[in-house]
C-alpha positions in Angstrom: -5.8 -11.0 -2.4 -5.9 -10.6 1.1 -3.0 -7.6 2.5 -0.7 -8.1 5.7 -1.6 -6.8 8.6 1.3 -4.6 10.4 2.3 -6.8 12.4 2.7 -9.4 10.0 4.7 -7.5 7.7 7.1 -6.6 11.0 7.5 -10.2 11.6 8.1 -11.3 7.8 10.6 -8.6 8.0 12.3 -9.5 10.8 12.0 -13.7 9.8 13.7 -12.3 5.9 16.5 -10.2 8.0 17.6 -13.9 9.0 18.4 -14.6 6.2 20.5 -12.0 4.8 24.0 -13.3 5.7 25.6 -10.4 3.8 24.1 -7.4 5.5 23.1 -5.8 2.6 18.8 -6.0 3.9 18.5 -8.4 0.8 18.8 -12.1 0.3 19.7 -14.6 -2.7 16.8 -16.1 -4.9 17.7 -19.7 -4.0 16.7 -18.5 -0.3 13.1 -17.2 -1.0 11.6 -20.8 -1.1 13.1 -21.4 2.2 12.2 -18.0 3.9 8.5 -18.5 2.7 8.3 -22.1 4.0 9.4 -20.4 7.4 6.8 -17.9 7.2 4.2 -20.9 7.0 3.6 -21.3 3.6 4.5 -24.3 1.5 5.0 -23.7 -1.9 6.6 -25.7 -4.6 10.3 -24.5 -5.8 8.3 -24.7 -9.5 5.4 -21.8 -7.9 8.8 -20.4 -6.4 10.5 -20.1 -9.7 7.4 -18.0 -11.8 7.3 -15.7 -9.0 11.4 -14.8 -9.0 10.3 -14.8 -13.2 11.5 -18.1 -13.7 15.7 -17.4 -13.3 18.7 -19.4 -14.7 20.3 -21.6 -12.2 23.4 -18.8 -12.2 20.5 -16.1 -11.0 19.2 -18.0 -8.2 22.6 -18.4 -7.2 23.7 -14.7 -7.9 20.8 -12.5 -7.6 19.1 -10.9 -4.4 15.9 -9.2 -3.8 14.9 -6.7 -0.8 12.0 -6.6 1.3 10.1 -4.9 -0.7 10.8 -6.5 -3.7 10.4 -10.1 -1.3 6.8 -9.1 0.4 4.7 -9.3 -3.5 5.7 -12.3 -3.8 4.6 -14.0 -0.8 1.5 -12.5 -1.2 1.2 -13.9 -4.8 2.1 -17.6 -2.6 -0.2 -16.9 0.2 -3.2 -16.3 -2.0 -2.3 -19.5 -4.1 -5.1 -22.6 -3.3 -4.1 -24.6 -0.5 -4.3 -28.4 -0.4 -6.3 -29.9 2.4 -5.6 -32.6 4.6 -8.6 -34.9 2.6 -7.1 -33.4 -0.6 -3.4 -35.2 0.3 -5.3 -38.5 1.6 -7.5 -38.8 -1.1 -4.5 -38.9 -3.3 -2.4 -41.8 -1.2 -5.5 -43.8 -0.8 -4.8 -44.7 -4.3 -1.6 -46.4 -3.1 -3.9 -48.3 -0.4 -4.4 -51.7 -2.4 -5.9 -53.7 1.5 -8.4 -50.4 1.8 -6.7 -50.2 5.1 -5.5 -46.7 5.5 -2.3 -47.8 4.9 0.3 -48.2 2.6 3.8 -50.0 2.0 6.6 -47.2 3.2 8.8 -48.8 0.0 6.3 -47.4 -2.6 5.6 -44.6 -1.0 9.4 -43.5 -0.9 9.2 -44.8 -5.0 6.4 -41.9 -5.2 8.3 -39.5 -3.4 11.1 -39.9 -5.3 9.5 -40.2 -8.9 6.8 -38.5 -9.4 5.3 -34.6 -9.0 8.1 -32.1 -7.6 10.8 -35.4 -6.8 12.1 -35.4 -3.3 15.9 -36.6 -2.5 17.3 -39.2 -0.5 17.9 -37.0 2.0 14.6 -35.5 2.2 12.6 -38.4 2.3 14.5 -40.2 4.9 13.9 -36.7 6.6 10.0 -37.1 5.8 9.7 -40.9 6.3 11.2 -40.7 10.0 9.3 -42.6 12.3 6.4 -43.1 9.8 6.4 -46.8 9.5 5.2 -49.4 11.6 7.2 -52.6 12.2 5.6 -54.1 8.5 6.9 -51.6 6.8 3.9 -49.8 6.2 2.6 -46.2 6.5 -0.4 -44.9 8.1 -1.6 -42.3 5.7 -3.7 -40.1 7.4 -1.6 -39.4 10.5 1.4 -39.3 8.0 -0.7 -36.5 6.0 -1.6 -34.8 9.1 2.2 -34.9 10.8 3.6 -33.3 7.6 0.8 -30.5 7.7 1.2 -29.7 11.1 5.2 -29.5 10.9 
């Protein structure tokens, strides 16, 4: 497991300090998904959840960790295997049923919405946002490559 340089733990400090709205230099469980994703990583709330040890709803909600209690665990996230950009491809082109490099926005949203980590509404309408062409359908590679560059 690779450590933090310095300066990486001063700016992870200063990005989790955003997100203590109490002023107590801690912040709730159901905010450490969110701080991580703005600290570059991209976890699933599922990877999120073993690392907090898996709490009740009423503990996400109610419990808070420090910084120091906070920087293990995006360690344990960062050193997790990344997907690649052929990984998440590779995975739509099973949607592709022309072998086009496309496929139909609808049943891509179906996907999003049904299976693996589901997505809401919201957040596929958030996702899907200028994705499709005037058909209706999605190219999958830049789609891929949009999302992994956001």
């Amino acid at each position: 497991m690779a450590e933090f340089t310095p300066d990486q733990i001063e700016d992870f400090k200063e990005a989790f300090g955003l997100f203590d709205r109490v002023g107590d230099s801690q912040v709730a469980y159901n905010q450490v998904a969110d701080i991580m994703r703005a600290l570059g990583q991209n976890p699933t709330n599922k990877a999120v959840n073993k690392v907090l040890g898996d709490p009740s709803a009423d503990d996400l909600a109610n419990k808070r960790v420090n910084f120091d209690g906070f920087l293990p665990m995006l360690k344990e996230i960062e050193a997790q295997p990344k997907g690649t950009v052929d990984d998440y491809v590779e995975g739509l082109r099973v949607f592709d049923k022309e072998g086009n490099g496309t496929v139909m926005g609808a049943e891509l949203r179906i996907v999003l919405a049904t299976l693996g980590e589901k997505m809401t509404e919201a957040e596929i309408e958030a996702l899907m946002s200028g994705q499709e062409d005037e058909n209706g359908t999605v190219h999958y590679e830049a789609f891929v490559k949009h999302i992994l560059s956001v």
